[in-house]
C-alpha positions as CSV (number, residue, x, y, z in Angstrom):
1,X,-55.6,33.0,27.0
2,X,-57.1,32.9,23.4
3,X,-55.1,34.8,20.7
4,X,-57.2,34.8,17.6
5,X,-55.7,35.5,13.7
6,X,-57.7,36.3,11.0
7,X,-57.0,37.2,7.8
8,X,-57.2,36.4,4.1
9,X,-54.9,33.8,2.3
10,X,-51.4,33.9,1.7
11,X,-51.1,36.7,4.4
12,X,-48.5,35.3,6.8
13,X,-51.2,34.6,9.5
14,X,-50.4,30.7,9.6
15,X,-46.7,31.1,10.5
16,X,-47.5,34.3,13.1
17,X,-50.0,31.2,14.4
18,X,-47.0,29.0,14.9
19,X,-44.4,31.2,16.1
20,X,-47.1,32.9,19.0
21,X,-48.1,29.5,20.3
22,X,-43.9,28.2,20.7
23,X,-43.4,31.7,22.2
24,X,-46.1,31.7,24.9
25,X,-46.2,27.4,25.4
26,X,-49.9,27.4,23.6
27,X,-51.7,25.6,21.6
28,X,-51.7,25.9,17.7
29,X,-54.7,25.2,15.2
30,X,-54.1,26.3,11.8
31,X,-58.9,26.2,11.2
32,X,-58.1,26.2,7.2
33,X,-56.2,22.9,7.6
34,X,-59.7,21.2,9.0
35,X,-61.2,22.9,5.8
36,X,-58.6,21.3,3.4
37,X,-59.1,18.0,5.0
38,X,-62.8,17.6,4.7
39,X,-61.8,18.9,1.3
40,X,-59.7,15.9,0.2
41,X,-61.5,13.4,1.9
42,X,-64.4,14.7,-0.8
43,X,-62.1,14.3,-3.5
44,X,-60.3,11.5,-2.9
45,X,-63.7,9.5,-2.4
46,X,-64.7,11.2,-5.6
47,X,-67.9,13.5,-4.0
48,X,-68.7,16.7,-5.6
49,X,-67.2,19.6,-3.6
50,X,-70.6,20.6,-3.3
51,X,-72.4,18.0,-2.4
52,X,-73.6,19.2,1.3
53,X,-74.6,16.1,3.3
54,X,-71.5,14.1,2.2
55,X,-69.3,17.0,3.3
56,X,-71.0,17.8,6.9
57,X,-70.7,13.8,7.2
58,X,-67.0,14.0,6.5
59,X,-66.9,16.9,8.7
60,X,-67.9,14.8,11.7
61,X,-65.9,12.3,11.3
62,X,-62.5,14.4,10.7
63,X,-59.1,12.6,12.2
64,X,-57.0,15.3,13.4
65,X,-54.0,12.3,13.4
66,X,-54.4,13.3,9.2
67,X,-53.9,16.9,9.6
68,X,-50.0,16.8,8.8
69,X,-50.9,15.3,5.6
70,X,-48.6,16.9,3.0
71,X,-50.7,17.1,0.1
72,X,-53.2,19.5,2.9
73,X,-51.0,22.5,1.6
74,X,-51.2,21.9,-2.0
75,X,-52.6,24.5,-4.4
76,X,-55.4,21.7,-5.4
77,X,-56.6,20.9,-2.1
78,X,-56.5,25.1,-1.3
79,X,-58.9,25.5,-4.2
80,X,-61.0,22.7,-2.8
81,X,-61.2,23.9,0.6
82,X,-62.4,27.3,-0.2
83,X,-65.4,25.9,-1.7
84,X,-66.5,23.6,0.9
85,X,-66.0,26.5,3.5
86,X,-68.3,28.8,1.9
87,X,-71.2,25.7,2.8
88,X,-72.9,27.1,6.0
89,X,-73.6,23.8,7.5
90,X,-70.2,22.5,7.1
91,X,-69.0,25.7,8.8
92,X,-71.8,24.8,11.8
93,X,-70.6,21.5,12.0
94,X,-66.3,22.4,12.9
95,X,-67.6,24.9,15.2
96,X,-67.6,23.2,18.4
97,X,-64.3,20.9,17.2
98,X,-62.8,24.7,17.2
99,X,-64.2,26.1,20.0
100,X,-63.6,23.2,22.6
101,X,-59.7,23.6,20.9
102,X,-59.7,27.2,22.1
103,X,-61.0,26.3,25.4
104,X,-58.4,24.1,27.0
105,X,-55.7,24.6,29.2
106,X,-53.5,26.1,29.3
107,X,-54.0,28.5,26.4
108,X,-54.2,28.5,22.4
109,X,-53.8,30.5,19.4
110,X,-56.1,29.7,15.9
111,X,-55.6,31.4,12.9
112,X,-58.1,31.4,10.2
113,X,-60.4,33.7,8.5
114,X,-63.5,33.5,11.2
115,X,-61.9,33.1,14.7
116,X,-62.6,36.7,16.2
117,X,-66.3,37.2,14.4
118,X,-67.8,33.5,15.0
119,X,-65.5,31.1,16.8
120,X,-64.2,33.1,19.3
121,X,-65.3,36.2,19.6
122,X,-64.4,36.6,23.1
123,X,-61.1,35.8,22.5
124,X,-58.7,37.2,25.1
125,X,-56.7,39.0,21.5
126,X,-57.5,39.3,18.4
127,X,-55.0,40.4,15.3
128,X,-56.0,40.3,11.6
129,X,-53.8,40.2,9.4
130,X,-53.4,42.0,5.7
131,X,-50.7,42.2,3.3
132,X,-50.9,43.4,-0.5
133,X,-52.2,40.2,-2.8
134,X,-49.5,40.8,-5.3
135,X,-47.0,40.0,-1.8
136,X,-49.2,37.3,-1.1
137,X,-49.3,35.6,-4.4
138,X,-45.5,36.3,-4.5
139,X,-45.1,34.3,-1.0
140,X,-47.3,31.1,-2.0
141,X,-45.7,30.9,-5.7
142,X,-42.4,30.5,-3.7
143,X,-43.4,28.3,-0.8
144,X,-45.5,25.9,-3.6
145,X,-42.0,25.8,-5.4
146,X,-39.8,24.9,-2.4
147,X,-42.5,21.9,-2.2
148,X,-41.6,21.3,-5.7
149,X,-44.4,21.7,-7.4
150,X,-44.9,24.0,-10.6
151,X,-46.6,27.9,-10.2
152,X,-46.9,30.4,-12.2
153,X,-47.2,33.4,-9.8
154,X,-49.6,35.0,-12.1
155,X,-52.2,32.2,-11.9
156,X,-51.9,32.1,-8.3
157,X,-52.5,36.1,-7.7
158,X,-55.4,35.3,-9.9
159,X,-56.4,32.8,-7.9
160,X,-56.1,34.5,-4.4
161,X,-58.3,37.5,-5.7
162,X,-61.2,35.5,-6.5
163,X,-60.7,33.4,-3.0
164,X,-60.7,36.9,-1.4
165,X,-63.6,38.1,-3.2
166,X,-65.4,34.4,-2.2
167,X,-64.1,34.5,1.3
168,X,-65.6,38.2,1.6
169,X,-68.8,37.6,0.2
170,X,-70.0,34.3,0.9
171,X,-73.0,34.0,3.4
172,X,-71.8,31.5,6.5
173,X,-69.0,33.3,8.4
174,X,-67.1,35.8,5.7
175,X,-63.9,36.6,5.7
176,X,-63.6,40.5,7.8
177,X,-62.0,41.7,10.8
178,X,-63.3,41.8,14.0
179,X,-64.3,45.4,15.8
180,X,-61.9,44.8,18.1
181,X,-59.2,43.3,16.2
182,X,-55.9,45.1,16.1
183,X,-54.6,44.7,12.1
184,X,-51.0,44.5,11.3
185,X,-50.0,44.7,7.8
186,X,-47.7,42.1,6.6
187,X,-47.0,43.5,3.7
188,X,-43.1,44.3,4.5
189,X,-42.5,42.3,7.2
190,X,-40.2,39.4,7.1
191,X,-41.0,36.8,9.3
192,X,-39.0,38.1,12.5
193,X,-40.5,41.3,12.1
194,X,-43.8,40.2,11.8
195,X,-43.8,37.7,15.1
196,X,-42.4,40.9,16.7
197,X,-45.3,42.9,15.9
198,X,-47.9,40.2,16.7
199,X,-45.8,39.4,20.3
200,X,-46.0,43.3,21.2
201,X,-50.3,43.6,20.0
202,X,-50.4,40.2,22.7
203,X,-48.1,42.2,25.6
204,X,-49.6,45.3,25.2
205,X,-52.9,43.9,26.0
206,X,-51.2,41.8,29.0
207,X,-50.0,44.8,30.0
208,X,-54.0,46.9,30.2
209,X,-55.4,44.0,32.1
210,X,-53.1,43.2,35.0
């Protein structure tokens, strides 16, 4: 089975990810981390963000043994990474790293803001994921704090409405849900009630195809 999330930033769609994949013994690909990585390999070899051929390059070469790098799920590299996604050929060139991901045994779930539109859109589920951006700027403030690291949560709400607007508007792949996809609104859901919801979209669609 293939459980696609979608859904903008900061919207809880990562940790649903998680907690679906330990639940039903799948596999987990969080797509934006790929996104961040090609990202810092840019900046850390000092390339523009968008400079095209480097960043396709460093897309095909991406170690996936560096995608628990902490500095991945800094603010910086989150910036970073919403530029280089918005390049169509460095889209092209992760889609077959994510589809052959979704393909093998014995299941997996991605998460990211394409997965039911391009990647997969046969995908066995497919959930998007919303939540008010004043929640969501609330929830990365605090998680960039427990990191240690300085926010001011206005800055960052600021921040997530103009990655929205990119992620919405940007020609390769933009950020929207699926026909099919069944939206849950994160808005007031902790994170129990939220992997609740998500669990029950996944059994109910078991449950019309037995």
């Amino acid at each position: 089975m293939i459980i696609a999330i979608d859904g903008p930033a900061a919207s809880g769609k990562g940790t649903l990810g998680k907690r679906l994949a330990h639940h039903y013994g799948y596999r987990h690909l969080d797509t934006g981390v790929i996104y961040r990585a090609v990202a810092k390999a840019l900046l850390d070899e000092g390339f523009d963000l968008t400079d095209e051929a480097r960043a396709v390059a460093v897309a095909m070469e991406l170690d996936p043994e560096k995608f628990g790098h902490p500095e991945l799920k800094t603010q910086r590299i989150g910036d970073a990474a919403s530029v280089v996604s918005a390049i169509p050929s460095v889209r092209e060139a992760l889609v077959n790293f994510q589809r052959q991901f979704a393909a093998d045994p014995p299941g997996a779930v991605l998460d990211g803001r394409d997965i039911g539109t391009v990647i997969c859109p046969d995908a066995d589920v497919k959930i998007f994921v919303v939540a008010d951006p004043q929640v969501r700027a609330r929830r990365r403030t605090l998680e960039a704090r427990a990191r240690g690291e300085e926010a001011d949560e206005a800055a960052v709400l600021a921040d997530i409405l103009k990655r929205d607007e990119r992620d919405r508007n940007r020609a390769a792949a933009p950020l929207k849900a699926a026909d099919d996809a069944h939206v849950l609104d994160n808005s007031n859901l902790d994170i129990e009630a939220g992997v609740r919801a998500a669990i029950a979209i996944v059994e109910a669609i078991r449950a019309q195809r037995k």
